[in-house]
matplotlib code that plots the C-alpha trace (Angstrom):
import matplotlib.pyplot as plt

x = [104.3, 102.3, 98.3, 97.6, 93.8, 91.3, 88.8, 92.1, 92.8, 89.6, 90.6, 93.8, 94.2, 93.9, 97.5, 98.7, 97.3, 98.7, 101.7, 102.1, 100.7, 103.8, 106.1, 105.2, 103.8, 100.6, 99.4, 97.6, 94.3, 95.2, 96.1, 92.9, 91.0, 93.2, 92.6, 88.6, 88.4, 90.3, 87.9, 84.9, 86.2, 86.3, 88.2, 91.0, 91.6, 92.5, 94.9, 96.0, 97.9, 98.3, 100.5, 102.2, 103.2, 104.7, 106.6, 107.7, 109.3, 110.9, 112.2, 113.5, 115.3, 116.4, 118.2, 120.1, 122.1, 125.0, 125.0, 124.3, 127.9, 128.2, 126.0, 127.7, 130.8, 128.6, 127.8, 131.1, 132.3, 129.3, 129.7, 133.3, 133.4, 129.6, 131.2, 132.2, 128.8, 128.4, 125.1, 124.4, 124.8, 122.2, 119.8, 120.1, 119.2, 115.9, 115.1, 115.6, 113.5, 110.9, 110.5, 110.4, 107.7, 105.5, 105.2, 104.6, 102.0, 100.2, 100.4, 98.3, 96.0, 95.2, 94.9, 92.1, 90.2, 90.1, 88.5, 86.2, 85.2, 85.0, 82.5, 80.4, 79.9, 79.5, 77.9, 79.0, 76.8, 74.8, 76.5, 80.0, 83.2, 85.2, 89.0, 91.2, 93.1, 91.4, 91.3, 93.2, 91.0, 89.7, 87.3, 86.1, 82.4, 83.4, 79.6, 76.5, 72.8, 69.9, 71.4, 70.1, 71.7, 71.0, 73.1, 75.6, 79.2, 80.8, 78.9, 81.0, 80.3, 81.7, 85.2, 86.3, 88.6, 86.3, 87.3, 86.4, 82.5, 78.8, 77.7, 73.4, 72.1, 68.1, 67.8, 69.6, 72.6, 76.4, 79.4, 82.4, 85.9, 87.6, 91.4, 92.4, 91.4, 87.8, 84.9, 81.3, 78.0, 75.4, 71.7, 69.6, 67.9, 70.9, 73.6, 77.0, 79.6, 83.3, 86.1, 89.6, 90.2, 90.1, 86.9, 83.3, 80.1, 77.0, 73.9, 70.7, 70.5, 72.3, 75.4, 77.2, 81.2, 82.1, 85.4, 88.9, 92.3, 94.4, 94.8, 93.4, 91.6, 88.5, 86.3, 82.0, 80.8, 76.9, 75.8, 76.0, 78.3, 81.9, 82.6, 86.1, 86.9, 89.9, 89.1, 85.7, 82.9, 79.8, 76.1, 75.1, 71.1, 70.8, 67.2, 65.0, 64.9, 69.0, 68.6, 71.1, 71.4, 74.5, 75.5, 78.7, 79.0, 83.0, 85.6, 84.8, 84.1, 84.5, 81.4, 81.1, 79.2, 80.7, 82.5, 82.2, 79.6, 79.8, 81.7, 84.5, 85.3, 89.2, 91.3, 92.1, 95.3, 93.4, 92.7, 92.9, 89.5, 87.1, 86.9, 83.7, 83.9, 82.1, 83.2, 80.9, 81.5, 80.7, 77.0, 76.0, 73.8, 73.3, 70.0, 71.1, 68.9, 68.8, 71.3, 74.0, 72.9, 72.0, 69.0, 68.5, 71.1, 70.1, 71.3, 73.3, 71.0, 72.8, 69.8, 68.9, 71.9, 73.7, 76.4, 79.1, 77.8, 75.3, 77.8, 80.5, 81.8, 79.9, 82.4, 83.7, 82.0, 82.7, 86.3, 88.5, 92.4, 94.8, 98.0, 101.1, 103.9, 106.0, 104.5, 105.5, 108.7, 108.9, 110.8, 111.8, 108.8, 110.4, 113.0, 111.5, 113.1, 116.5, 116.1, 118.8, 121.4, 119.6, 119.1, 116.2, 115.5, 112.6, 111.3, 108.3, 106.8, 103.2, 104.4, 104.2, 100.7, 103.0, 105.5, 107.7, 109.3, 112.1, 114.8, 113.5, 111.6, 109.0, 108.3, 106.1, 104.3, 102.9, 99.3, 97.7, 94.1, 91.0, 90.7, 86.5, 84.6, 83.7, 87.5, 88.0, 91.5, 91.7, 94.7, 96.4, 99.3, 101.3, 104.6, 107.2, 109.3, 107.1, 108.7, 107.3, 104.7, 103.4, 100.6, 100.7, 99.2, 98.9, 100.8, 99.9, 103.7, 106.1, 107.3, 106.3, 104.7, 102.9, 100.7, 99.0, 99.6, 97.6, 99.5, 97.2, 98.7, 98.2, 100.1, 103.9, 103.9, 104.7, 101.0, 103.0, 100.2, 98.4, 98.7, 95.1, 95.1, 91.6, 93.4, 96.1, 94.6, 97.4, 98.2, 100.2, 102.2, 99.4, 97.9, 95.4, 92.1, 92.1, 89.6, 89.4, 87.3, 90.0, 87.9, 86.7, 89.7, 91.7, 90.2, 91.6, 93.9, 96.7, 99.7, 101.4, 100.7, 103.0, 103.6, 106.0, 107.9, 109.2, 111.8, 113.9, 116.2, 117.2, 115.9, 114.5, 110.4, 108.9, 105.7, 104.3, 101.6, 99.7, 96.6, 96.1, 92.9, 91.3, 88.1, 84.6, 82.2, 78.9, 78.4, 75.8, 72.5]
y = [-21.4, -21.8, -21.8, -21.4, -22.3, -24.0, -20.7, -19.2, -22.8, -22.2, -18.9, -19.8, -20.6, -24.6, -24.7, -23.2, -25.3, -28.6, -26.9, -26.4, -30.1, -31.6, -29.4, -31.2, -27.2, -28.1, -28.8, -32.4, -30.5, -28.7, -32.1, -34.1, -31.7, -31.2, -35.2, -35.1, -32.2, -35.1, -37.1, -35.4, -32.9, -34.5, -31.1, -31.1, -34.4, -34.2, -30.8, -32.8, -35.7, -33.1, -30.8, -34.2, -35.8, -32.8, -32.4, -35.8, -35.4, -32.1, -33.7, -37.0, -34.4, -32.2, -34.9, -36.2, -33.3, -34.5, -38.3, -38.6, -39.4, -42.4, -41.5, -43.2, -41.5, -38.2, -38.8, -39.3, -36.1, -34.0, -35.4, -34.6, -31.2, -29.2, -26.4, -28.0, -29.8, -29.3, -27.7, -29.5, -32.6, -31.8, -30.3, -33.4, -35.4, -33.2, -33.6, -37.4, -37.6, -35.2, -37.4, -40.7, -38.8, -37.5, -40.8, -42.3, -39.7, -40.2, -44.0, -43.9, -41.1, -42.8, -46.4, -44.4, -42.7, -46.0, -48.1, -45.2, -44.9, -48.6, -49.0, -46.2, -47.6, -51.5, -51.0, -54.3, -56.9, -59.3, -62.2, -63.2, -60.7, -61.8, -62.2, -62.8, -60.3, -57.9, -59.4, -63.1, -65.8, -68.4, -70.6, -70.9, -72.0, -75.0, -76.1, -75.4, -76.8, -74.9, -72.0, -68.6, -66.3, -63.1, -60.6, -59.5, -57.5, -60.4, -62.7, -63.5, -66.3, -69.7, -69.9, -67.3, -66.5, -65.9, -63.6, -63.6, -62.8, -63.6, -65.8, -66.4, -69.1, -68.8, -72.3, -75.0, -76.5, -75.2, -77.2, -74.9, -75.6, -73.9, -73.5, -75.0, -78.4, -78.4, -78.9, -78.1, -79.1, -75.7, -76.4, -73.5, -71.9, -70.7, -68.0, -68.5, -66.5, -67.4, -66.8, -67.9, -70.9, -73.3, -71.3, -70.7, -69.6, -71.0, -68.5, -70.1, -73.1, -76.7, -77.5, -81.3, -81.7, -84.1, -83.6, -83.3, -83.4, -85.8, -84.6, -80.9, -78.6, -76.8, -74.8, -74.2, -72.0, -71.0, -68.4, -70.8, -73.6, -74.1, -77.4, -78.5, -81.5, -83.0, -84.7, -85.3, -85.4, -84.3, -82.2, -79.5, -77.7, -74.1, -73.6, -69.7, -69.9, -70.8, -74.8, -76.7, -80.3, -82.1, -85.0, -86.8, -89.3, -89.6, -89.5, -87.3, -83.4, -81.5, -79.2, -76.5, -73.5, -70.6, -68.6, -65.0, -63.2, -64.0, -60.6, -61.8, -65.0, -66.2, -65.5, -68.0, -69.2, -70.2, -73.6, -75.1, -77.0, -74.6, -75.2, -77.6, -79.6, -82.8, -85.2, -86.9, -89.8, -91.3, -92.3, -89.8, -87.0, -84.1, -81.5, -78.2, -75.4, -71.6, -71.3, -74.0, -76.9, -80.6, -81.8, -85.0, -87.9, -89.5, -91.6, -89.8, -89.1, -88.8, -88.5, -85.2, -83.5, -82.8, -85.5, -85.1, -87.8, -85.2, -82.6, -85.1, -84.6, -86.9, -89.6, -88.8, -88.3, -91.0, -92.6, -90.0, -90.8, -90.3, -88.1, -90.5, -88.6, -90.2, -87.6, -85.1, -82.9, -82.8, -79.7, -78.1, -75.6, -72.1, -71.4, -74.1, -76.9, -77.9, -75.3, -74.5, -76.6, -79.4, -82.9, -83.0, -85.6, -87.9, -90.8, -92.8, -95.1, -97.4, -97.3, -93.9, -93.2, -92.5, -89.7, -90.3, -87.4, -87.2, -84.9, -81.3, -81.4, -79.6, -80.3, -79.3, -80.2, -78.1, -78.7, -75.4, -75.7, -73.4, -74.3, -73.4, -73.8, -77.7, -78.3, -81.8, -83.2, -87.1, -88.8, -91.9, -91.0, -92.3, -91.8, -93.7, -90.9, -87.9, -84.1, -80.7, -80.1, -83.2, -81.6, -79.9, -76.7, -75.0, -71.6, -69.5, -68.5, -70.6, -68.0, -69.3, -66.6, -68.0, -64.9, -65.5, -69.7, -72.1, -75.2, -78.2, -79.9, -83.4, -85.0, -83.4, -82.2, -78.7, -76.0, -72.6, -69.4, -69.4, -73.0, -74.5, -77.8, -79.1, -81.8, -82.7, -86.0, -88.4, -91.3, -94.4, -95.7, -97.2, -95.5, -93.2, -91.7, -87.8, -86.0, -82.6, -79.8, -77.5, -75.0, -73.9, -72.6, -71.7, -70.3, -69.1, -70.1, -72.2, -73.4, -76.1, -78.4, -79.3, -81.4, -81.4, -82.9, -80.4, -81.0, -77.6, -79.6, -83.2, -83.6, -86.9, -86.6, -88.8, -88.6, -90.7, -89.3, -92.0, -92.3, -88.5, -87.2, -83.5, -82.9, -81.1, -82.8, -81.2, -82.2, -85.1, -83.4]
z = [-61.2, -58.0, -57.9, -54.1, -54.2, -56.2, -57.2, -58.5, -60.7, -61.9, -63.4, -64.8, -68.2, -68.6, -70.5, -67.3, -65.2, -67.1, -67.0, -63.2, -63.3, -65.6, -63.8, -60.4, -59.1, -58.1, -54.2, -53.3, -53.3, -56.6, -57.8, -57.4, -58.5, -61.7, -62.1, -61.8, -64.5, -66.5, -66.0, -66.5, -69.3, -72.8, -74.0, -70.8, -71.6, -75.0, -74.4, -71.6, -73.7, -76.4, -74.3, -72.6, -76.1, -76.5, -73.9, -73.6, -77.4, -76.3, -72.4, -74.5, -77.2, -74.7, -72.8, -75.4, -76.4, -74.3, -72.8, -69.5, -67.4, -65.5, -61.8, -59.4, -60.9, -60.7, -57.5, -55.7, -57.6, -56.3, -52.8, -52.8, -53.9, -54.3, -55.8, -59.1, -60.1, -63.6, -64.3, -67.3, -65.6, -63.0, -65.9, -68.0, -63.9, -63.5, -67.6, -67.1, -63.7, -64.9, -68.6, -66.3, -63.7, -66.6, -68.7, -65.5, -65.1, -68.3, -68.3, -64.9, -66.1, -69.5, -67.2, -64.7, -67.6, -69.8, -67.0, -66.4, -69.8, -70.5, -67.0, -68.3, -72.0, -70.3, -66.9, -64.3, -65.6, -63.0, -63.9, -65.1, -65.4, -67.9, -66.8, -70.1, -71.8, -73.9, -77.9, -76.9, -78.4, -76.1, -78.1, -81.2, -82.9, -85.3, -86.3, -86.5, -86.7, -87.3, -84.9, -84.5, -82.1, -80.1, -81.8, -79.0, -78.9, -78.7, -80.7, -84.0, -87.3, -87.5, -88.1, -86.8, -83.3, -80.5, -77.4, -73.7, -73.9, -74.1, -76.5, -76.5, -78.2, -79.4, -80.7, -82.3, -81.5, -81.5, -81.0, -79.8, -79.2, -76.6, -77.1, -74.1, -74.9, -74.1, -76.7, -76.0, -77.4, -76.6, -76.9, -77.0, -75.6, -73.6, -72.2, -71.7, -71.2, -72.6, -69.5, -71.2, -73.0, -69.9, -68.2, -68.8, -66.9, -68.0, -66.8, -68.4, -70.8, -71.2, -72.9, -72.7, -72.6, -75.2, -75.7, -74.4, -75.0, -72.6, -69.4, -69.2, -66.5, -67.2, -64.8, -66.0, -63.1, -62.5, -59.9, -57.4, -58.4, -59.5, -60.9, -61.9, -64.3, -65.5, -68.6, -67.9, -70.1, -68.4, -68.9, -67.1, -67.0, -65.1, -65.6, -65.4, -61.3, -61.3, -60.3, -61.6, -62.8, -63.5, -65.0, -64.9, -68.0, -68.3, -66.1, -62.2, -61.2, -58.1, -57.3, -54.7, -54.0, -55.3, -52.9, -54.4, -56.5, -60.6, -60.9, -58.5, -60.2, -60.1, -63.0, -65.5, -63.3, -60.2, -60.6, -57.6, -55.7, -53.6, -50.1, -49.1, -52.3, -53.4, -55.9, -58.6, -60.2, -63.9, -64.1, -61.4, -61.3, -58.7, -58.5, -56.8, -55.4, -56.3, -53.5, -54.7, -51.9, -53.0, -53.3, -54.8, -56.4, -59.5, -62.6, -64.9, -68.5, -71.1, -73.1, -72.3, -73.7, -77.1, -78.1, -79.6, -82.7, -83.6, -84.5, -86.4, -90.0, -92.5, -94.7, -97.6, -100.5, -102.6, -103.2, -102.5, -102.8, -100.5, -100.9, -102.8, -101.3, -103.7, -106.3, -104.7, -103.8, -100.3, -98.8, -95.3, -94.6, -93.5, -90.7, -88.3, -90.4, -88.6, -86.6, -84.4, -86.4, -85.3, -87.4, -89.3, -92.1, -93.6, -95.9, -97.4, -96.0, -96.8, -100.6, -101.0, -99.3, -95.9, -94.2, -91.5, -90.2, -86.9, -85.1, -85.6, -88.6, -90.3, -93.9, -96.7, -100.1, -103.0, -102.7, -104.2, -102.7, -101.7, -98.4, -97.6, -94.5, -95.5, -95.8, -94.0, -93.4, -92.7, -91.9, -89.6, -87.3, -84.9, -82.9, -81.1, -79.7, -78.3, -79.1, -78.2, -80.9, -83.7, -85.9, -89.5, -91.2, -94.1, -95.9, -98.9, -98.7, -96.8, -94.3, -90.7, -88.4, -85.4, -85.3, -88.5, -89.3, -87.4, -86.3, -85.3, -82.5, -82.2, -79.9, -78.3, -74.4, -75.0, -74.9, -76.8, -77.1, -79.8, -81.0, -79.8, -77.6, -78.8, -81.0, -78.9, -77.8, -79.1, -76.9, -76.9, -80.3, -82.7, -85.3, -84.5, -86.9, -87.1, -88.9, -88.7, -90.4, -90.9, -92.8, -89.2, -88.6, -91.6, -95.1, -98.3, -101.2, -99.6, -101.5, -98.8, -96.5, -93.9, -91.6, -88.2, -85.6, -83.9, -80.6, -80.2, -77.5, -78.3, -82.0, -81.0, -82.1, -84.5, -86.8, -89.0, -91.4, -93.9, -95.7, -95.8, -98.0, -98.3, -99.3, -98.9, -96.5, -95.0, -91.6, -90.3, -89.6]

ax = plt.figure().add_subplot(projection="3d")
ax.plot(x, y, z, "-o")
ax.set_aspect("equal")
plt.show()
């Protein structure tokens, strides 16, 4: 079929024309044209991917009436001797070829139409493109004091997974956890918008960081400012007419002017310094311009922000005993245990009130518990011999999936998707205080609790669990 101008496309019927289209029959001209009635005709666009499901079911069962012969063979023979090409080999060529070209085709079409779809429901904002995967969580809110927040796409309730977004905080006082290892204290009033679990870009407001996990990245970017820590804990103020204060409490940041606009920002991967960088030092502070340039050196004030004390999980109520392992049967918790043929094995220790788990081993007790949003795990730990992942979890049906059970990671040197780092902050071979409000993060009837030491190469981690309690808690207001 051949449509030699665009007035007579225009009268053709538009099943022809996607036909010629599939078939590869249209001109350049005839082809761009073709591709902005896609994108500006809801009804095309549907007979469009109608028409191409169907004849990508009818190319892929067309082609596999006989199996394709070997082409190199196929080609020699063809090249030696034209007059005995099989016809149904060349068919079954141009049936392959034209499947691979239309699939091709619609992947790139249904790419285009997406993005322009998606810009005209959520014109470019002013500030802050966000550059993580589409639905990957990044951070999550663990508490909350007296917040109220401006209802936004993004915006979602305690305890549950938040993706790359805005979050805008009227008042109160949040503290949010980013995946990566980061944990924030957000004061409203304030704006800020969630990059990827290592990333952020605070546009109005203050927020502190009070918390990290051993030796991690993170990038907070402003209009103006990037500012990279590693490990740091630090407060930052962007006030209405974009001046910035920050102060540097913990550890050192590097601060420079931004060197694109908000909606250009890296991706999550590009972590290295910006050109023209400063560095600032615990018990510094720094007061920036609209335009990102110093202006004065101060004291650090830690006063002025949100600590992390405000936000932490109030004692037990009462006496509340810890786990006697000795009651219990302890088991291996789904395929993970011994995994690989590996060793795995374990034994009491502290007269009971103690687990000590090593080679490549994840074990489990009965617990049967309602695990609410004021859940609060307590425990001591330790470890002599470092593996890829120390932590424990919980399961309503002791079949691992890491899709749907959260592992909390509290000490090992390997960072697997999915598995948060926020708790990972395990150092040395002394015990060690965790408390942890898991309800944040996990809800729902749960039948074990397990506990790991997982090393998939050597078998040679270690952890020791004692003094373990669970119980309800409200936080310290």
């Amino acid at each position: 079929m051949n449509i030699n101008s665009h007035d007579h496309e225009e009268q053709k019927d538009p099943q022809q024309i996607i036909s010629a289209f599939l078939d590869g029959l249209l001109t350049e001209e005839e082809n761009l044209s073709f591709l902005a009635s896609l994108e500006s005709d809801e009804a095309t666009r549907n007979l469009f991917l109608e028409m191409m499901n169907t004849d990508s079911l009818l190319q892929w069962e067309q082609g596999q009436t006989e199996p394709l012969p070997d082409l190199i063979h196929a080609s020699s023979e063809i090249n030696a001797d034209t007059t005995n090409i099989d016809p149904g080999v060349v068919s079954a060529r141009k049936q392959l070829a034209m499947m691979r070209y239309a699939l091709g085709a619609t992947i790139a079409i249904c790419v285009c139409l997406a993005g322009l779809l998606i810009m005209e429901s959520h014109p470019t904002p002013a500030v802050a493109q966000f550059d993580s995967s589409d639905g990957v969580p990044a951070a999550m809110i663990i508490e909350e004091h007296d917040a109220v927040w401006e209802q936004t796409e993004w915006t979602q309730d305690v305890s549950k997974p938040l993706v790359p977004g805005w979050l805008k905080l009227k008042s109160g006082r949040a503290l949010i956890d980013f995946l990566g290892g980061t944990t924030i204290a957000l004061q409203g009033p304030a704006a800020l918008g969630l990059n990827a679990n290592n990333r952020a870009y605070l546009k109005s407001g203050r927020l502190a960081v009070v918390g990290t996990s051993r030796t991690h990245e993170f990038t907070l970017t402003t209009e103006n400012l990037t500012i990279l820590s590693q490990s740091a804990n630090f407060g930052l103020i962007v006030n209405p007419e974009k001046q910035a204060e920050l102060h540097v409490f913990e550890g050192s940041v590097t601060v420079s002017q931004s060197q694109s606009q908000p909606d250009e920002q890296p991706t999550q991967n590009q972590v290295s310094v910006p050109v023209d960088s400063i560095k600032v030092e615990a018990g510094q502070s720094i007061i920036f311009d609209q335009s990102g340039q110093e202006v004065a050196r101060q004291l650090a004030n830690r006063s002025e922000f949100p600590t992390r004390s405000q936000f932490s999980v109030a004692d037990p109520p009462g006496d509340i005993p810890a786990i006697n392992f000795a009651e219990y049967q302890i088991k291996p918790y789904s395929f993970q245990d011994g995994q690989y043929e590996l060793p795995t094995d374990y034994q009491l220790i502290e007269q009971g009130k103690g687990l000590r788990l090593w080679g490549n081993a994840w074990k489990m007790i009965e617990i049967n518990r309602e695990i609410t949003p004021d859940t609060v795990i307590e425990f001591d730990f330790r470890c002599a011999h470092e593996g890829q992942i120390h932590g424990f979890g919980f399961d309503s049906d002791n079949e691992y999936d890491a899709r749907t059970n959260y592992v909390f990671q509290i000490y090992g040197y390997e960072v697997r998707p999915g598995i948060g780092q926020q708790f990972n902050t395990y150092s040395g071979t002394d015990w060690k205080r965790f408390r942890i409000r898991v309800g944040r993060y996990h809800v729902g009837k749960q039948r074990y609790l397990y506990f790991l030491a997982d090393e998939d190469v050597i078998a040679r981690a270690e952890s020791q669990f004692r003094n373990v309690r669970i119980y309800e808690a409200p936080t310290n207001q």
